[in-house]
C-alpha positions as CSV (number, residue, x, y, z in Angstrom):
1,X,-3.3,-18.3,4.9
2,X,0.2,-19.8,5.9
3,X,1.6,-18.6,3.0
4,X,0.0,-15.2,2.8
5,X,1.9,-15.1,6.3
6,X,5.0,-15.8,5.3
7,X,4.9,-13.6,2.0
8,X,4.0,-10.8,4.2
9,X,6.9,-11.1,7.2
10,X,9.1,-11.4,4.0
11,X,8.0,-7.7,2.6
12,X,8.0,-6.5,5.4
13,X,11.6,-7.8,5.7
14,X,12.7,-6.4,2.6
15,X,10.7,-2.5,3.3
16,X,12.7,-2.9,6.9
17,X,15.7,-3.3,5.4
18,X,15.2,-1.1,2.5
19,X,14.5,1.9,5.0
20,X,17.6,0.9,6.9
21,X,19.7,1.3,3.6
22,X,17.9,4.7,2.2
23,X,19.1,6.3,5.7
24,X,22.4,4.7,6.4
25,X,25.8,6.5,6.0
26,X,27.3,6.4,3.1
27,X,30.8,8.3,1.8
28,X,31.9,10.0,-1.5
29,X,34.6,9.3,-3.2
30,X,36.2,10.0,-6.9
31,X,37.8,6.3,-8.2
32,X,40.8,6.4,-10.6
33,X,39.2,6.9,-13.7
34,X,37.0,9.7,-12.3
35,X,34.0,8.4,-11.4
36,X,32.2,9.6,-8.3
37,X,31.4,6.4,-6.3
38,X,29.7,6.1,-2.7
39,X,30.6,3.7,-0.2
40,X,28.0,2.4,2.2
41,X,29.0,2.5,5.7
42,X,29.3,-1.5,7.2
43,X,27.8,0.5,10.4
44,X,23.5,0.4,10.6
45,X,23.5,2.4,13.3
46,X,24.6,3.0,17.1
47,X,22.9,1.6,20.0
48,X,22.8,5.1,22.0
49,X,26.6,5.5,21.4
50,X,27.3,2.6,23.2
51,X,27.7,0.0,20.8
52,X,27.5,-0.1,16.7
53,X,25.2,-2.4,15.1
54,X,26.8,-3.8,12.0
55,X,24.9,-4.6,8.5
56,X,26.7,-8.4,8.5
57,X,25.0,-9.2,11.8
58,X,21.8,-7.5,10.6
59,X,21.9,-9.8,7.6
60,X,22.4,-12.9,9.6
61,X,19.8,-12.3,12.0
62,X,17.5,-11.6,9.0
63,X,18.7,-14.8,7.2
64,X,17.8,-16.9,10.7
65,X,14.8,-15.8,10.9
66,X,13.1,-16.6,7.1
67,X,14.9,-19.1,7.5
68,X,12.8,-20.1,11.0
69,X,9.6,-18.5,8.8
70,X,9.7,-21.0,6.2
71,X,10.5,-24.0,8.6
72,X,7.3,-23.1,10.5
73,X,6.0,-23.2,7.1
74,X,7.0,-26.4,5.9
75,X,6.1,-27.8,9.2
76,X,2.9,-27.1,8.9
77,X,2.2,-28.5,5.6
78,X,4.4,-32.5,6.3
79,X,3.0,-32.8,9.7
80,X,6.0,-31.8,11.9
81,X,6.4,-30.7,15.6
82,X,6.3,-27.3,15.2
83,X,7.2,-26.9,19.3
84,X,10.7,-29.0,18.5
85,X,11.3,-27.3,15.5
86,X,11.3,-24.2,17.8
87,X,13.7,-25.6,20.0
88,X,15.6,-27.6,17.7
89,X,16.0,-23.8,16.2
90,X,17.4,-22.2,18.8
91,X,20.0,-24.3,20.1
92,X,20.9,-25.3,16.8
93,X,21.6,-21.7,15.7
94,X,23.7,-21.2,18.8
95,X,25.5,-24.2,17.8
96,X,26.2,-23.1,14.5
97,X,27.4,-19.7,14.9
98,X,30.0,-21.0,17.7
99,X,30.6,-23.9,15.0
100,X,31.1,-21.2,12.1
101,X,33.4,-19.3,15.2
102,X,35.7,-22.5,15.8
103,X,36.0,-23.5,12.1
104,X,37.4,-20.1,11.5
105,X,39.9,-19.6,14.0
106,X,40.7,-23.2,13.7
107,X,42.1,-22.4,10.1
108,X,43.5,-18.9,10.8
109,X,44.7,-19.5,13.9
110,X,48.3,-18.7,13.1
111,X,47.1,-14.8,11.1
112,X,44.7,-14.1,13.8
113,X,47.2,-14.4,16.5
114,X,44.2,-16.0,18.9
115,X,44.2,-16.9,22.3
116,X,41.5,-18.9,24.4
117,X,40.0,-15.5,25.8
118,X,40.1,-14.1,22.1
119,X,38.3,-16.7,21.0
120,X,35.0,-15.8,22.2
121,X,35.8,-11.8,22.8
122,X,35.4,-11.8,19.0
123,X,32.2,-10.5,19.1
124,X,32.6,-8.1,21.6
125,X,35.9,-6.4,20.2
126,X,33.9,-6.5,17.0
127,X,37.0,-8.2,15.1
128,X,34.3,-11.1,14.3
129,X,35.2,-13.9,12.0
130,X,33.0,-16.7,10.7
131,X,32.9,-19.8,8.2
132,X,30.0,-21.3,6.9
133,X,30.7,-24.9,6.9
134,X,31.9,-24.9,10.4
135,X,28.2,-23.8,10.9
136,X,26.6,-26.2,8.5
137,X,28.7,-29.3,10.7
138,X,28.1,-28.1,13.7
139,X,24.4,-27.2,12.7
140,X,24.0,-30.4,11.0
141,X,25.6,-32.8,13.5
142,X,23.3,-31.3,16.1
143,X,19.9,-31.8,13.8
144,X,21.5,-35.5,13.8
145,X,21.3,-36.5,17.5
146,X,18.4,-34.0,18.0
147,X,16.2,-35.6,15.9
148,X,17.4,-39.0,17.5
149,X,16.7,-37.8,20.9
150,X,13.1,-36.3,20.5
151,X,12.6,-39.3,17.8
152,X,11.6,-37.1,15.0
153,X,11.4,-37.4,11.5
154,X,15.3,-36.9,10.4
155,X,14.2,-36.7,6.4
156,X,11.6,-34.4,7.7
157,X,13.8,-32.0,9.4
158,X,16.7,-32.4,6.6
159,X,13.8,-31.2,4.4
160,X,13.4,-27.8,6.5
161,X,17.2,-27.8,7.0
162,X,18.7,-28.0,4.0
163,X,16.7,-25.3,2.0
164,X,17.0,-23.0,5.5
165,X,20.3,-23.5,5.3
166,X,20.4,-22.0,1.6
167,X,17.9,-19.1,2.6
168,X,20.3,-18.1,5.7
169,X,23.2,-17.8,3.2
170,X,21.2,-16.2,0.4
171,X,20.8,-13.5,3.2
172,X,24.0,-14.1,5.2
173,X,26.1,-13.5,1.8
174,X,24.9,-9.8,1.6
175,X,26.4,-8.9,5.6
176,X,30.2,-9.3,3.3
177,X,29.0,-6.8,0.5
178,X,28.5,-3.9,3.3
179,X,32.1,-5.3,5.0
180,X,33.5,-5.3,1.4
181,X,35.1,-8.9,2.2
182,X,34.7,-12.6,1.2
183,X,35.4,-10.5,-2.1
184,X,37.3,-12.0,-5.4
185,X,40.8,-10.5,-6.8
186,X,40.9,-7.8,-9.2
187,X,38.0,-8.0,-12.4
188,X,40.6,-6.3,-15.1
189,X,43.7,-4.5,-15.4
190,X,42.3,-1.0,-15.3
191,X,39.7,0.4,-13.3
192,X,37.7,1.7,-16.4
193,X,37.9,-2.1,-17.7
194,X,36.6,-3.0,-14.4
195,X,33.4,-1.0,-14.0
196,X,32.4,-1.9,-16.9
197,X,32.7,-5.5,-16.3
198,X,30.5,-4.7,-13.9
199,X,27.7,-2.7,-15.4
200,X,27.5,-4.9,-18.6
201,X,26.0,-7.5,-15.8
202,X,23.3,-4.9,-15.3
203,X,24.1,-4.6,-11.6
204,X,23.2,-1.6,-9.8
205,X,24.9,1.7,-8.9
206,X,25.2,1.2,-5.2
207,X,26.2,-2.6,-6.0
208,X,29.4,-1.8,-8.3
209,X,30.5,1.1,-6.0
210,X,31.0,-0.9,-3.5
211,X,33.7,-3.5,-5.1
212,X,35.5,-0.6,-5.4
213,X,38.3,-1.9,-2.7
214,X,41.9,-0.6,-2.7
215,X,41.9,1.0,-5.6
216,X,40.3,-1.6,-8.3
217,X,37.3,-3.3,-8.9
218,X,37.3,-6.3,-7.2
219,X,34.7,-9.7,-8.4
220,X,31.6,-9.6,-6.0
221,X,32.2,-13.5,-4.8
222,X,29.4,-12.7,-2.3
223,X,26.6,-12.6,-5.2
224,X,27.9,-14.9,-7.0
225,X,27.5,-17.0,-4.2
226,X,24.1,-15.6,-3.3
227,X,22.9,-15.8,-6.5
228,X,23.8,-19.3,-6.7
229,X,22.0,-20.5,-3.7
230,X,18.8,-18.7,-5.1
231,X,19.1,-20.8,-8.0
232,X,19.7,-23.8,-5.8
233,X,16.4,-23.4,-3.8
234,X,14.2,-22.5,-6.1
235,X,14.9,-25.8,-7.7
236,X,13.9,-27.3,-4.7
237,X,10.7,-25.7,-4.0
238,X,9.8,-26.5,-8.2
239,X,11.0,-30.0,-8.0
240,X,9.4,-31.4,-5.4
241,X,6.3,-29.4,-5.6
242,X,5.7,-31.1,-9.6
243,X,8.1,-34.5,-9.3
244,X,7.0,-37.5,-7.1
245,X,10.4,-38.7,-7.5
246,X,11.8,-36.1,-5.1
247,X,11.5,-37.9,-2.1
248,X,11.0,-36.0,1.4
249,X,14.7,-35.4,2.6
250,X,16.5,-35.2,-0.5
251,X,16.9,-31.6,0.2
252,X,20.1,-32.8,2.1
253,X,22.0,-34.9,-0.6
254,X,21.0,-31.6,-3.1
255,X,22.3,-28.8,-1.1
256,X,25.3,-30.9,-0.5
257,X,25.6,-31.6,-4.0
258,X,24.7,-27.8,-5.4
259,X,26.6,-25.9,-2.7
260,X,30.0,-27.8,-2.7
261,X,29.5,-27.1,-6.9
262,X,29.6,-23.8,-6.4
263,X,31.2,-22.7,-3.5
264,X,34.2,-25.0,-5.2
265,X,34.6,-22.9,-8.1
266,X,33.4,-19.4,-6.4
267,X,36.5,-20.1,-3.7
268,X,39.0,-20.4,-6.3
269,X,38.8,-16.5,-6.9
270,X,38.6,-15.3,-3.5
271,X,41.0,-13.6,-2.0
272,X,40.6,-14.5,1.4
273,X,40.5,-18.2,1.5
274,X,41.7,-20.2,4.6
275,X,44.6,-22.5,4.0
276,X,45.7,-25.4,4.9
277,X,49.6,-27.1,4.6
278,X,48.9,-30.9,3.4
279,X,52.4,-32.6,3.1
280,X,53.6,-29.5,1.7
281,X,50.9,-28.5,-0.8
282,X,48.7,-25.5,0.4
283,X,45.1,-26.2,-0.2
284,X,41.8,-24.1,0.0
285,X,40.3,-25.5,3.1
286,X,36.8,-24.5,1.6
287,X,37.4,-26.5,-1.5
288,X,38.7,-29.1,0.2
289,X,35.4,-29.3,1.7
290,X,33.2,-28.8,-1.4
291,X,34.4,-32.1,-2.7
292,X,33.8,-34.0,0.3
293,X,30.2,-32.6,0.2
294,X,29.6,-33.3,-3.0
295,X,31.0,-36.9,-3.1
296,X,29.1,-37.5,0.7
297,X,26.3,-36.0,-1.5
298,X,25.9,-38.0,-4.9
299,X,27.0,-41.7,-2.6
300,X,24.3,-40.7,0.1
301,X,21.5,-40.1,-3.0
302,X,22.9,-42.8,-5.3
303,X,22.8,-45.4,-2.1
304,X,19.1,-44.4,-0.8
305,X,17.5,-44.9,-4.8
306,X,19.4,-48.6,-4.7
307,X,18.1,-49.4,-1.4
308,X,15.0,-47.3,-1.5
309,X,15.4,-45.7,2.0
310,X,12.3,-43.9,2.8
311,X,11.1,-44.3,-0.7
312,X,8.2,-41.5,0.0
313,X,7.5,-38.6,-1.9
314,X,6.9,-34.8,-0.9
315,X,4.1,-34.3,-2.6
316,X,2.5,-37.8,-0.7
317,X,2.9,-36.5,2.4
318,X,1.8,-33.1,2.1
319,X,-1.2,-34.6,0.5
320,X,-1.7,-37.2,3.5
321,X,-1.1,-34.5,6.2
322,X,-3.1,-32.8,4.4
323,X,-5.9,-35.5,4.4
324,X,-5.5,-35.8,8.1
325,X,-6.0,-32.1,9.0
326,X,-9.2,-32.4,7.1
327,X,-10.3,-35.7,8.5
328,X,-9.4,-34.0,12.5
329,X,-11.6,-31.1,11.7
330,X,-14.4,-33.3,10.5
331,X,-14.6,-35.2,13.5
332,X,-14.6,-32.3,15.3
C-alpha cells in the first residue's frame, strides 16, 4: 500500500511537472548552422507579477520532497521514527541549503564581490548560488548530532540519507539545464559537429536545444551527473534488496564512494568550477573534495567489515520489523 503511495505522489510529480513544461515560455531562435532551436525560459511562471518562480527552485523543492517520500518509505519498512524523521527533515534541509549557500560564496567570494548583507539577499535579488557538498556537510554533520541527540539509529538514518541525498540531486541536477549552467565547455569545433554529438546519444529535441549557449554546443554536465546518480541508486535499492552482505547503513560509505567517482571526472569539464590557490597550484575545489569522499568512503567500509560494526543486514531488519508489525497486530 506504502509503495502504491509513493509510486503515485511520484506520477503525479512527473504529470505536474510535465504540464508546467508543455505551457512554459519558450524562445525561437536559428543556431549557426541553420537549425531552428527553442530555448526554454529558466522562468515557471510569476507570482501575480510580483515575483518569478524559477524552474531551479522548482526542481529542488521537487527533489526534497521524494526525497522526504521515500524516507517516510523506508521508515516504515526498518522500524524508524517516522515523527523525527519529520523533524530531522526539516531542519536538516534548512541547514543544507544555508550549507550549499556558504560553501559557495566561501569559494567565490572574490568573483561574487559579496558582502555580509549579500550573503543572504541572494535569494531575494534572485542572483542565487549554491554547491552541493556544502549541503551534503552541512546536511550530514547535522544528521550526526541529531541522531545523537534524539538517540536514533545513525546506520538507520544514513540509510534514508544517503540514497535521499542521490534522489534530491537526480532532481536538483535538472534546475541547471533550464538556467543553462553547471554546463561543460564546447562538444566540437563546429556547431554542426556538435549537435550531432548530441543527437547520436539519442537525447531529445528540447534537451540538445538547450546546450545551445553562446553560440556552440556546450556538454550537458548536469545529465551526466544526473544520470550518474540514477545509476548509483538503483544499485542500492537492487543490492540490498537481493545481498545480505549489504548491511543497513552502507548507503553512506557507497554514495561517498560513487558520487566523489563521478562528480571527480564530471568536474574536470565544467566550466564553472570553483577554485582554490594551494601554494600556488589552482585546484578544482569540487575535486578536491571527491577524493576526500571517496578515500573517507572505501576506509570507513573497509574498517567496519574488519571490525564488523553493526554487522546487520537490510534485508534482516526489514524482515524483523516486519515480524514485529505482524506480531503487534496479532496481539491486538
Amino acid at each position: 500500500m506504502i509503495k502504491r503511495k509513493f509510486e503515485h505522489i511520484a506520477i503525479f510529480t512527473l504529470a505536474f511537472l510535465s504540464l508546467f513544461l508543455i505551457g512554459c515560455s519558450v524562445e525561437t531562435y536559428t543556431d549557426s548552422a541553420g537549425n531552428e532551436i527553442k530555448i526554454i525560459s529558466r522562468e515557471a511562471f510569476s507570482l501575480f507579477g510580483w515575483r518569478n518562480v524559477y524552474w531551479y527552485a522548482i526542481m529542488i523543492i521537487t527533489g526534497l520532497s521524494l526525497a522526504f517520500i521515500y524516507g517516510i518509505y523506508i521508515a516504515r519498512k526498518i522500524g524508524f521514527n517516522e515523527n523525527a524523521l519529520f523533524d530531522g527533515f526539516i531542519y536538516g534541509a534548512l541547514l543544507g541549503i544555508l550549507g550549499a549557500r556558504l560553501w559557495y560564496v566561501a569559494f567565490a567570494w572574490k568573483e561574487g564581490n559579496f558582502t555580509f548583507i549579500k550573503i543572504f539577499t541572494g535569494f531575494v535579488h534572485e542572483e542565487g548560488g549554491l554547491a552541493i557538498h556544502g549541503a551534503v556537510t552541512a546536511a550530514g554533520i547535522f544528521a550526526f548530532f541529531f541522531a545523537r541527540k534524539r538517540k536514533l539509529d545513525i546506520y538507520k538514518l544514513g540509510e534514508m540519507l544517503a540514497p535521499g541525498f542521490l534522489i534530491g540531486q537526480i532532481f536538483g541536477r535538472w534546475g541547471n539545464f533550464f538556467n543553462q549552467e553547471a554546463h561543460g565547455g564546447p562538444i566540437a569545433q563546429t556547431v554542426a559537429e556538435g549537435r550531432a554529438f548530441l543527437e547520436r546519444l539519442h537525447l531529445p529535441k528540447f534537451l540538445i536545444d538547450q546546450m545551445y549557449i553562446d553560440g556552440t554546443y556546450m556538454h550537458p554536465t548536469f545529465l551526466y551527473e544526473s544520470v550518474w546518480n540514477l545509476i548509483g541508486l538503483s544499485i542500492i535499492l537492487i543490492t540490498r534488496r537481493f545481498s545480505k552482505k549489504y548491511w543497513m547503513g552502507d548507503a553512506v560509505m557507497f554514495y561517498l564512494i560513487w558520487y566523489g567517482v563521478g562528480r571527480f571526472f564530471i568536474e574536470s569539464i565544467r566550466t564553472d568550477a570553483l577554485t582554490f590557490n594551494f601554494f600556488g597550484i589552482t585546484l578544482r575545489t569540487a575535486q578536491v573534495v571527491s577524493i576526500i569522499m571517496i578515500i573517507a568512503g572505501i576506509t570507513l567500509f573497509i574498517l567496519r567489515r574488519i571490525f564488523k560494526v553493526n554487522p546487520h543486514s537490510f534485508i534482516e531488519i526489514v524482515q524483523e520489523t516486519a515480524e514485529q508489525k505482524k506480531a503487534t497486530v496479532e496481539n491486538n
